[in-house]
Structure formats: C-alpha cells, structure tokens
C-alpha angles and dihedrals in degrees: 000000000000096000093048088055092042102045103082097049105048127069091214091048100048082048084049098053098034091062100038084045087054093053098052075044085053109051088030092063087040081050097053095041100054084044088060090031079068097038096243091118124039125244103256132132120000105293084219091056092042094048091044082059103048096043090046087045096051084048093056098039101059095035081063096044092049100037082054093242120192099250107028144146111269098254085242105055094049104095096046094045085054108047095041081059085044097052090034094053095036100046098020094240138069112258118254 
C-alpha cells in the first residue's frame, strides 16, 4: 500500500509505475489480440484502448478497496467483480 500512496507525489515514483503499468498495457493488448488473431474474442474496440481501460480500472479499483474508500469493492469480491469485467469486455459473454 506504500507505493500506491506514494505514487502520485514523487517523480521517481510516477516514472516507476508508469513503466511497470506499460508493460501490463503492453502483454494485455498482445493478449487480446492473439485472442481475436484466433477468432475466441470478437473485433471490437482497439485492443490497445481496451487494454488501457482494464488495466487503469483495476488500478483505480483497488486503489479505492485498499485505501477503504467509501464506496469500495469488498476486498473479497474484487477479484471476481474484475475478472468477470475483464472476460465480459475481452470475449463479449460471461464465461459458463
């Protein structure tokens, strides 16, 4: 929890995050793409946007759940309420 609450007030640190969050960017539009290269997900908005909004939302939302944010995401249910965004946005369905 440190870096989050340092990361927008240091320079090194900004430099720090920005990188680590490009390279989740990164392997999560090569992800999406290879997914739609072998027609599991659908071709639908840039895989480099939608991959810039998942990664920025999961960012936020769990900024918000561990800095006990008002209204937050139950720590538990995180994970759950993330990746069924995540599955729904990248393949178009909820999976089974």
């Amino acid at each position: 929890l440190a870096g989050w609450a340092s990361r927008p007030t240091t320079a090194e640190m900004q430099s720090m995050w920005s990188k680590f969050t490009q390279k989740w960017i990164d392997y999560t539009t090569d992800s999406i793409q290879t997914e739609r290269d072998r027609n599991a997900a659908p071709d639908t908005v840039p895989a480099r946007d939608l991959a810039i909004a998942l990664n920025l939302m999961n960012e936020r939302t769990m900024f918000a759940a561990y800095a006990a944010e008002k209204d937050s995401i139950a720590h538990d249910q995180i994970v759950n309420t993330l990746a069924h965004i995540w599955v729904t946005s990248i393949y178009g369905t909820a999976p089974n």
